[in-house]
N, C-alpha and C positions, 0 to 999 in steps of 0.2 A: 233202596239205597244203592248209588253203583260205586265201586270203588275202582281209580285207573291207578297203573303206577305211571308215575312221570320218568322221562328221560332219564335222571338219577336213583340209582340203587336204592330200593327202599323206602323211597319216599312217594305221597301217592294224594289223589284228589277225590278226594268224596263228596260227593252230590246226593242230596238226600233226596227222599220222594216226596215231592209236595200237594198236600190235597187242599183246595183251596174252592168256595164258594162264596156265596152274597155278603156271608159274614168276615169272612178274611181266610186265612188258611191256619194249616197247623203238619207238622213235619217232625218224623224223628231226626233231633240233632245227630246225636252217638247211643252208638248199642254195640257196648263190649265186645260179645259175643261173636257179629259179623265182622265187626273190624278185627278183632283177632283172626278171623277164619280164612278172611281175603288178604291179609295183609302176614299174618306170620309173626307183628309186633306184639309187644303188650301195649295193653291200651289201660293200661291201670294207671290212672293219671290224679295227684294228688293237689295238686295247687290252680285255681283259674285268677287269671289277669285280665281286666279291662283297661283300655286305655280311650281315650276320646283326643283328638290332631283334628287339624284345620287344614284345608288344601297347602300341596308345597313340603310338609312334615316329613322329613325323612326320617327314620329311627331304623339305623342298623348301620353295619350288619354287627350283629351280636350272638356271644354263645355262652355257654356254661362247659368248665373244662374240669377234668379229672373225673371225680365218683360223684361231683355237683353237674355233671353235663346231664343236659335237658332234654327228652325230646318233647315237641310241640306239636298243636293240634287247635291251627289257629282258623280264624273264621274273620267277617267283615257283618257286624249285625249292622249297622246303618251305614250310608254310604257309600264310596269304593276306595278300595285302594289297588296297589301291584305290589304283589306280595313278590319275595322274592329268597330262596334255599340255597346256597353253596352248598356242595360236598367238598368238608375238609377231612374227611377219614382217609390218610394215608395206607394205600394198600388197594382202594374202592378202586372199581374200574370208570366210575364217573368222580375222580376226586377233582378236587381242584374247578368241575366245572358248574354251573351254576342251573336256574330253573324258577324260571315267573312267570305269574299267574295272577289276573283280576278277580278279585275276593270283592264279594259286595251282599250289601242288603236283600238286593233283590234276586241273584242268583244263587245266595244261600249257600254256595260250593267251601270248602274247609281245607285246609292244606295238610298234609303228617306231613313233620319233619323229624325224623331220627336224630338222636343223640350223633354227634361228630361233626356234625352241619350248624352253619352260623346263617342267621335270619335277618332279612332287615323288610323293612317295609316304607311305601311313598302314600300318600293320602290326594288323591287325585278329583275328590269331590269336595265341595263347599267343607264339608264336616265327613268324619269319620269315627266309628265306635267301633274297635277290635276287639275281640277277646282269642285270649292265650291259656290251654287247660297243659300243663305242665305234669311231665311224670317223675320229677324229681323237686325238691323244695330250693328256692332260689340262695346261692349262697353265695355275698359280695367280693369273699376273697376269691373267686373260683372265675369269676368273670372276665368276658375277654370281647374284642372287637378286634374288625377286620375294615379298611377303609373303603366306604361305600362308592368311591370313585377309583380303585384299584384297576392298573389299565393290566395286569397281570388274568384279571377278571373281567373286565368290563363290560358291566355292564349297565344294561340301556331301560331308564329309572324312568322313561316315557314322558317325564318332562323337561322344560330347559333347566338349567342352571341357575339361572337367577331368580325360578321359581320357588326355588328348594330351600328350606330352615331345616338344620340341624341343630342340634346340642352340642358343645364345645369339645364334649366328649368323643361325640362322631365324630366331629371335623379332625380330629388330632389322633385319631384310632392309627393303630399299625399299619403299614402295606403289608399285603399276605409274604411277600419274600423276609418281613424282618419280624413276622408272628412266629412265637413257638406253642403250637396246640400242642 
């Protein structure tokens, strides 16, 4: 398993080892133990999420605030998409800037995202299946977005625009300048 940190404070890409023959392969997803050792976080993660989107599918960016803030530990089991991390921790020496990455079936890579960072993700193949292992439990008062087309942010979702569905909820999320995390 290697683990890099990306550009952003704390947050980091793991690639797992893949042993694979005539029959298919088989890979350790997470092991506690080295991701605590290479990374410094905890990795005690209570809740997992799957979702399944159709090319186009934007969902984000999204986070969990206060003592409900989440960190994630997401992946792309069929599929691709571009995942994609903000750092909103005021204070961070990467705040405010951002950090994407293609996550897919076949390259098996997994993103961490620390608590303080909002998450969104685009679905760039036919069909996409993510899963999200949470280290806090989801709680709806607590939730928050940030507007996936913030030119404060801007960033670049690798499709056009007129590709793209949203939920009513992202299309109308806050610009980062009128968010209070």
């Amino acid at each position: 398993m290697k683990i890099t940190e990306t550009p952003l404070k704390d947050c980091f890409v793991i690639e797992p080892t893949v042993i694979g023959d005539s029959r298919g392969y088989f890979y350790e997803k997470f092991n506690q133990k080295i991701f605590e050792e290479h990374t410094q976080q905890n990795g005690n993660f209570v809740q997992d999420n799957v979702s399944k989107s159709h090319y186009g599918v934007l969902r984000g960016l999204h986070l969990q605030k206060g003592e409900h803030a989440q960190a994630k530990l997401v992946s792309c089991i069929e599929g691709t998409v571009y995942d994609v991390a903000v750092d909103l921790r005021e204070g961070s020496p990467t705040y405010q800037q951002w950090f994407g990455i293609e996550l897919s079936g076949e390259n098996k890579k997994q993103l961490y995202i620390p608590r303080g960072f909002a998450h969104g993700f685009i679905v760039l193949s036919p069909i996409a299946i993510f899963s999200y292992k949470c280290d806090n439990f989801y709680c709806k008062e607590s939730e928050g977005s940030v507007k996936y087309n913030d030119p404060d942010l801007n960033i670049d979702w690798k499709i056009p625009y007129k590709d793209m569905l949203l939920s009513e909820k992202d299309q109308n999320a806050p610009s980062f300048k009128e968010h209070n995390f």
